[in-house]
Phi, psi and omega in degrees: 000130172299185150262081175186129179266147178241129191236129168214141214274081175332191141140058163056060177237052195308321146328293156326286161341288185313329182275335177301317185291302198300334155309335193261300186321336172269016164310122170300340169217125160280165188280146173268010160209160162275126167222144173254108206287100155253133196294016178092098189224166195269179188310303188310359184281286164333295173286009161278303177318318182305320177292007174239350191304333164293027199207349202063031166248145164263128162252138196216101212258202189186108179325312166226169147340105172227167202293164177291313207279303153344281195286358158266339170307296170304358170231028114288335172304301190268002161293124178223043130273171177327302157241164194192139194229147210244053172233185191302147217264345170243057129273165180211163197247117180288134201337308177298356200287341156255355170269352177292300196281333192272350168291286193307329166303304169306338174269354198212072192290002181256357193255127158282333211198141175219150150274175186224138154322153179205145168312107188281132176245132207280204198276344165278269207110051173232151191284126167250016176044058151271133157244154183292358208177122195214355194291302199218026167334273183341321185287321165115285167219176175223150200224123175227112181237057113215173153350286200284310164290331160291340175277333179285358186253346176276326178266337161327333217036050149243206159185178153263130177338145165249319160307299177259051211273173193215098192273186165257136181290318158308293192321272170327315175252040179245025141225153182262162170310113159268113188282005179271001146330312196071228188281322174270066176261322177312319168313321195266326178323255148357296191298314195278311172308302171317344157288307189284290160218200194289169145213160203245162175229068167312114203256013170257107210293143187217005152205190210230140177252119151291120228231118195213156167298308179302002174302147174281004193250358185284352194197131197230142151294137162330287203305352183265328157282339171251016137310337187264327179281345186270326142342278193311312176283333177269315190237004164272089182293148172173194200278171189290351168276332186279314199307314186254015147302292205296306162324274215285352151293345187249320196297311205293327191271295196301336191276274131019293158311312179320314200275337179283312160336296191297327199275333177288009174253333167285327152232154019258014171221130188302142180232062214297343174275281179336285212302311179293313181288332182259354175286298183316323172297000182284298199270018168243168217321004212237333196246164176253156140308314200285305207292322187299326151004249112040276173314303165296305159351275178324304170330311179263316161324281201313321193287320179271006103344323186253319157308309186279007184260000000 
Protein backbone atom coordinates (compact mmCIF):
# COMPACT_ATOMS: atom_id res chain seq x y z
CA UNK A 1 0.00 0.00 0.00
CA UNK A 2 1.22 3.61 -1.03
CA UNK A 3 1.19 7.14 0.81
CA UNK A 4 -0.93 8.14 -1.28
CA UNK A 5 -4.77 9.46 -1.63
CA UNK A 6 -7.00 8.65 -4.84
CA UNK A 7 -9.68 11.21 -4.97
CA UNK A 8 -12.12 11.11 -7.79
CA UNK A 9 -14.33 14.00 -8.51
CA UNK A 10 -18.67 13.08 -9.05
CA UNK A 11 -21.39 14.34 -10.56
CA UNK A 12 -24.17 11.87 -11.88
CA UNK A 13 -21.93 9.92 -14.23
CA UNK A 14 -22.97 6.57 -12.36
CA UNK A 15 -21.38 4.50 -14.94
CA UNK A 16 -18.42 5.92 -15.47
CA UNK A 17 -17.96 6.45 -12.13
CA UNK A 18 -18.24 2.82 -11.11
CA UNK A 19 -15.10 1.99 -13.75
CA UNK A 20 -12.92 4.68 -12.11
CA UNK A 21 -13.01 3.23 -8.88
CA UNK A 22 -12.74 -0.12 -10.02
CA UNK A 23 -9.69 1.03 -12.13
CA UNK A 24 -8.09 2.42 -8.76
CA UNK A 25 -9.03 -0.89 -7.09
CA UNK A 26 -6.80 -2.81 -9.68
CA UNK A 27 -3.63 -1.17 -8.78
CA UNK A 28 -0.52 -3.12 -8.50
CA UNK A 29 0.06 -0.72 -5.50
CA UNK A 30 -3.24 0.52 -3.77
CA UNK A 31 -3.70 3.87 -2.74
CA UNK A 32 -3.99 4.04 1.46
CA UNK A 33 -7.47 6.00 0.92
CA UNK A 34 -10.36 6.06 -1.75
CA UNK A 35 -12.34 8.87 -1.67
CA UNK A 36 -15.26 9.81 -3.81
CA UNK A 37 -15.81 13.84 -3.62
CA UNK A 38 -19.66 13.66 -5.39
CA UNK A 39 -21.07 17.39 -6.27
CA UNK A 40 -24.77 16.56 -5.28
CA UNK A 41 -25.75 13.62 -8.09
CA UNK A 42 -28.97 12.39 -7.76
CA UNK A 43 -29.81 9.61 -5.66
CA UNK A 44 -29.06 6.58 -8.01
CA UNK A 45 -25.40 7.67 -8.01
CA UNK A 46 -25.06 6.78 -4.48
CA UNK A 47 -26.80 3.56 -4.65
CA UNK A 48 -24.26 2.26 -7.51
CA UNK A 49 -21.57 3.46 -5.57
CA UNK A 50 -22.84 1.40 -2.14
CA UNK A 51 -21.49 -1.87 -3.22
CA UNK A 52 -17.78 -0.56 -3.05
CA UNK A 53 -18.19 1.47 0.40
CA UNK A 54 -17.52 -2.46 1.86
CA UNK A 55 -14.27 -2.17 -0.63
CA UNK A 56 -12.34 1.01 1.71
CA UNK A 57 -13.63 3.52 -0.73
CA UNK A 58 -15.25 6.39 0.88
CA UNK A 59 -18.03 8.84 0.04
CA UNK A 60 -18.24 12.34 0.85
CA UNK A 61 -21.37 13.68 -0.98
CA UNK A 62 -22.65 17.26 -0.83
CA UNK A 63 -26.11 18.72 -0.68
CA UNK A 64 -26.29 20.40 -3.30
CA UNK A 65 -24.51 21.34 -6.76
CA UNK A 66 -21.17 23.65 -6.53
CA UNK A 67 -18.78 24.51 -8.64
CA UNK A 68 -15.82 21.91 -10.34
CA UNK A 69 -13.36 23.69 -8.52
CA UNK A 70 -14.99 23.76 -5.15
CA UNK A 71 -14.77 20.02 -5.13
CA UNK A 72 -11.38 19.85 -5.90
CA UNK A 73 -10.17 22.20 -3.10
CA UNK A 74 -11.96 19.86 -0.81
CA UNK A 75 -10.43 16.82 -1.73
CA UNK A 76 -7.04 18.18 -1.65
CA UNK A 77 -8.21 19.45 1.98
CA UNK A 78 -9.23 16.27 3.00
CA UNK A 79 -6.64 13.98 1.65
CA UNK A 80 -4.17 13.14 4.32
CA UNK A 81 -1.54 11.13 2.27
CA UNK A 82 1.66 12.15 1.32
CA UNK A 83 0.62 12.52 -2.26
CA UNK A 84 -2.33 12.62 -3.62
CA UNK A 85 -4.48 12.64 -6.97
CA UNK A 86 -7.95 14.25 -8.11
CA UNK A 87 -9.60 12.37 -10.71
CA UNK A 88 -11.95 12.50 -12.85
CA UNK A 89 -14.94 10.32 -12.75
CA UNK A 90 -15.06 9.42 -16.47
CA UNK A 91 -11.24 8.54 -16.70
CA UNK A 92 -10.14 5.22 -15.71
CA UNK A 93 -6.57 4.57 -14.89
CA UNK A 94 -4.07 1.90 -16.22
CA UNK A 95 -3.33 -1.29 -13.44
CA UNK A 96 0.38 0.54 -13.13
CA UNK A 97 -0.47 4.11 -12.59
CA UNK A 98 0.64 4.76 -9.09
CA UNK A 99 3.24 2.48 -8.80
CA UNK A 100 4.67 4.23 -11.89
CA UNK A 101 4.20 7.90 -10.82
CA UNK A 102 4.65 7.83 -7.06
CA UNK A 103 8.33 5.90 -8.47
CA UNK A 104 8.94 8.92 -10.15
CA UNK A 105 8.39 11.12 -7.53
CA UNK A 106 10.33 9.63 -5.38
CA UNK A 107 13.57 9.55 -7.86
CA UNK A 108 12.84 12.99 -8.80
CA UNK A 109 12.44 14.99 -5.11
CA UNK A 110 12.34 18.46 -7.22
CA UNK A 111 8.86 17.65 -9.05
CA UNK A 112 6.14 18.78 -7.19
CA UNK A 113 3.63 17.16 -9.55
CA UNK A 114 3.65 14.96 -12.44
CA UNK A 115 1.06 14.08 -15.08
CA UNK A 116 0.63 11.51 -17.95
CA UNK A 117 -0.01 10.83 -20.97
CA UNK A 118 -3.30 8.75 -22.04
CA UNK A 119 -5.01 6.14 -24.24
CA UNK A 120 -8.06 8.15 -25.53
CA UNK A 121 -11.33 5.54 -25.00
CA UNK A 122 -14.60 6.38 -26.70
CA UNK A 123 -18.18 6.53 -24.09
CA UNK A 124 -18.23 2.32 -24.30
CA UNK A 125 -14.61 2.67 -22.78
CA UNK A 126 -13.02 0.85 -25.64
CA UNK A 127 -9.42 2.20 -26.83
CA UNK A 128 -9.64 4.08 -30.04
CA UNK A 129 -6.37 3.65 -30.61
CA UNK A 130 -5.29 6.96 -30.06
CA UNK A 131 -3.09 8.91 -27.69
CA UNK A 132 -3.35 12.00 -26.16
CA UNK A 133 0.02 12.54 -27.21
CA UNK A 134 1.90 10.56 -30.08
CA UNK A 135 4.66 13.63 -30.76
CA UNK A 136 7.19 12.22 -28.44
CA UNK A 137 6.92 9.40 -26.71
CA UNK A 138 10.34 8.33 -27.14
CA UNK A 139 11.79 11.33 -25.13
CA UNK A 140 10.13 9.81 -21.62
CA UNK A 141 9.23 12.61 -19.68
CA UNK A 142 9.31 16.55 -20.02
CA UNK A 143 10.13 18.88 -17.30
CA UNK A 144 8.50 22.29 -16.94
CA UNK A 145 10.13 24.65 -14.13
CA UNK A 146 8.87 27.81 -14.76
CA UNK A 147 5.53 29.57 -15.81
CA UNK A 148 6.45 30.10 -19.18
CA UNK A 149 7.07 26.97 -20.28
CA UNK A 150 3.60 25.50 -19.18
CA UNK A 151 2.08 28.56 -21.11
CA UNK A 152 4.20 27.40 -24.17
CA UNK A 153 2.80 23.77 -23.99
CA UNK A 154 -0.51 25.43 -23.70
CA UNK A 155 0.01 28.05 -26.62
CA UNK A 156 0.95 25.13 -28.31
CA UNK A 157 -2.71 23.74 -28.56
CA UNK A 158 -1.79 21.39 -26.11
CA UNK A 159 -1.91 21.00 -22.69
CA UNK A 160 -1.11 18.78 -19.35
CA UNK A 161 -3.59 16.22 -18.49
CA UNK A 162 -5.32 18.06 -15.58
CA UNK A 163 -7.07 14.43 -14.49
CA UNK A 164 -4.31 12.41 -13.76
CA UNK A 165 -1.84 14.78 -12.50
CA UNK A 166 -0.30 12.94 -8.87
CA UNK A 167 0.67 16.10 -6.56
CA UNK A 168 2.72 16.24 -3.03
CA UNK A 169 0.42 17.01 -1.20
CA UNK A 170 2.23 19.99 0.38
CA UNK A 171 2.95 21.23 -3.07
CA UNK A 172 -0.72 21.49 -4.32
CA UNK A 173 -1.74 22.92 -1.77
CA UNK A 174 0.58 25.95 -1.66
CA UNK A 175 -1.34 27.59 -4.73
CA UNK A 176 -5.35 27.87 -4.96
CA UNK A 177 -7.77 27.13 -8.15
CA UNK A 178 -8.61 30.59 -9.47
CA UNK A 179 -12.17 30.07 -10.23
CA UNK A 180 -12.59 33.20 -12.27
CA UNK A 181 -11.00 31.16 -15.29
CA UNK A 182 -13.54 29.10 -15.71
CA UNK A 183 -12.82 25.92 -17.93
CA UNK A 184 -9.29 26.82 -18.16
CA UNK A 185 -8.29 27.07 -14.84
CA UNK A 186 -5.80 23.94 -14.94
CA UNK A 187 -3.76 26.25 -17.29
CA UNK A 188 -3.28 29.23 -14.96
CA UNK A 189 -3.42 26.39 -12.11
CA UNK A 190 -0.11 24.81 -13.72
CA UNK A 191 1.48 28.32 -14.19
CA UNK A 192 0.91 29.56 -10.65
CA UNK A 193 2.74 25.71 -9.44
CA UNK A 194 5.33 26.04 -11.58
CA UNK A 195 6.34 29.28 -9.13
CA UNK A 196 6.75 27.09 -6.34
CA UNK A 197 8.31 24.17 -8.49
CA UNK A 198 8.72 21.85 -11.31
CA UNK A 199 6.47 19.81 -12.91
CA UNK A 200 6.64 17.00 -14.89
CA UNK A 201 5.22 15.13 -17.68
CA UNK A 202 5.14 11.31 -18.45
CA UNK A 203 4.86 10.98 -22.17
CA UNK A 204 4.30 7.27 -21.48
CA UNK A 205 0.38 6.74 -21.48
CA UNK A 206 -0.88 5.42 -17.59
CA UNK A 207 -4.52 6.06 -17.83
CA UNK A 208 -7.37 6.07 -20.63
CA UNK A 209 -9.13 9.53 -21.12
CA UNK A 210 -12.62 9.46 -22.08
CA UNK A 211 -13.67 11.12 -25.26
CA UNK A 212 -17.66 11.90 -24.89
CA UNK A 213 -20.32 14.93 -25.54
CA UNK A 214 -20.79 15.46 -21.97
CA UNK A 215 -17.37 16.33 -21.40
CA UNK A 216 -16.53 19.46 -19.51
CA UNK A 217 -13.58 20.37 -21.60
CA UNK A 218 -15.49 20.25 -25.23
CA UNK A 219 -16.05 23.80 -25.69
CA UNK A 220 -13.85 26.87 -24.43
CA UNK A 221 -15.50 30.59 -24.57
CA UNK A 222 -13.73 33.01 -26.61
CA UNK A 223 -13.72 34.71 -23.92
CA UNK A 224 -12.05 32.63 -21.37
CA UNK A 225 -9.30 31.83 -23.95
CA UNK A 226 -8.28 35.28 -24.28
CA UNK A 227 -8.72 35.64 -20.57
CA UNK A 228 -6.04 32.78 -20.44
CA UNK A 229 -3.56 34.73 -23.24
CA UNK A 230 -3.88 37.87 -21.15
CA UNK A 231 -2.78 35.50 -18.11
CA UNK A 232 -0.11 34.24 -20.03
CA UNK A 233 1.35 37.44 -21.23
CA UNK A 234 1.46 39.37 -17.37
CA UNK A 235 2.31 36.43 -15.48
CA UNK A 236 4.04 33.59 -16.94
CA UNK A 237 7.31 34.21 -16.05
CA UNK A 238 10.66 32.64 -17.36
CA UNK A 239 13.63 32.92 -19.13
CA UNK A 240 14.24 35.36 -21.95
CA UNK A 241 14.25 32.72 -24.62
CA UNK A 242 11.02 31.19 -23.34
CA UNK A 243 9.13 34.56 -22.99
CA UNK A 244 9.73 34.86 -26.85
CA UNK A 245 9.07 31.54 -27.67
CA UNK A 246 5.96 31.95 -25.77
CA UNK A 247 5.38 35.87 -27.62
CA UNK A 248 5.65 34.17 -30.80
CA UNK A 249 3.35 31.08 -30.18
CA UNK A 250 0.14 33.51 -28.60
CA UNK A 251 0.64 35.46 -31.82
CA UNK A 252 0.58 32.34 -34.22
CA UNK A 253 -2.66 30.70 -31.76
CA UNK A 254 -4.54 33.95 -31.81
CA UNK A 255 -4.10 34.43 -35.37
CA UNK A 256 -5.34 31.04 -35.83
CA UNK A 257 -8.42 31.77 -33.79
CA UNK A 258 -9.17 34.87 -35.83
CA UNK A 259 -9.08 32.94 -38.42
CA UNK A 260 -11.43 30.11 -37.48
CA UNK A 261 -13.79 33.40 -36.28
CA UNK A 262 -13.67 34.21 -39.74
CA UNK A 263 -14.35 31.19 -41.73
CA UNK A 264 -17.35 30.71 -39.29
CA UNK A 265 -18.83 34.09 -40.19
CA UNK A 266 -18.88 32.91 -43.63
CA UNK A 267 -20.39 29.51 -43.16
CA UNK A 268 -22.55 27.93 -43.87
CA UNK A 269 -24.44 31.40 -43.91
CA UNK A 270 -22.75 34.42 -44.94
CA UNK A 271 -23.14 37.14 -42.43
CA UNK A 272 -21.49 40.23 -44.09
CA UNK A 273 -21.74 42.69 -40.55
CA UNK A 274 -20.08 39.43 -38.60
CA UNK A 275 -17.91 38.67 -41.52
CA UNK A 276 -16.37 42.73 -40.64
CA UNK A 277 -16.04 42.56 -37.39
CA UNK A 278 -13.82 39.13 -37.12
CA UNK A 279 -12.17 40.87 -40.05
CA UNK A 280 -11.14 44.29 -38.12
CA UNK A 281 -9.95 41.29 -35.49
CA UNK A 282 -6.99 40.56 -38.20
CA UNK A 283 -5.50 44.01 -36.89
CA UNK A 284 -4.86 43.36 -33.22
CA UNK A 285 -1.60 43.43 -31.52
CA UNK A 286 -1.82 39.54 -31.06
CA UNK A 287 -2.32 38.88 -34.75
CA UNK A 288 0.01 38.19 -38.00
CA UNK A 289 -0.55 38.38 -41.36
CA UNK A 290 2.64 36.18 -41.92
CA UNK A 291 1.59 33.58 -39.28
CA UNK A 292 -2.25 33.78 -40.56
CA UNK A 293 0.01 32.76 -44.00
CA UNK A 294 1.77 30.32 -42.80
CA UNK A 295 -1.50 28.76 -41.10
CA UNK A 296 -3.42 28.43 -44.07
CA UNK A 297 -0.51 27.33 -46.07
CA UNK A 298 -0.54 24.25 -43.54
CA UNK A 299 -4.01 24.24 -43.72
CA UNK A 300 -4.13 23.09 -47.46
CA UNK A 301 -1.46 20.87 -47.48
CA UNK A 302 -3.23 18.64 -45.13
CA UNK A 303 -6.32 18.69 -46.79
CA UNK A 304 -4.80 17.64 -50.45
CA UNK A 305 -2.81 15.10 -48.14
CA UNK A 306 -5.65 13.57 -47.49
CA UNK A 307 -7.70 14.22 -50.39
CA UNK A 308 -4.78 11.92 -52.39
CA UNK A 309 -4.54 9.21 -49.83
Amino acid sequence: MSNVSACILSYNRAEYLCAAIDSILQQTVRPAEILVFDNGSDAVVYERVRPYLDREVTWIGADINRSAVWNFRRAVATAKSEYVFVLHDDDRLCSDFVEQQISFLSQNPDVGAVTCNGYLINELGSRTGRLLRHDAIERGVEFYRSPAAVAIRYANDSCLPFSPVVYRADFVRAQELREEFGKVVDAVFFCDLAKVGALAYQLRPLYECRVHGAQDSSYFQDVELDRLTDNFEDEASGSAVERKELARKLVRQHTSRQIIRIYRSIFPVPRVSRLLSELRGLAHRRCSLFAAVLICAEALRKRMSVKKV
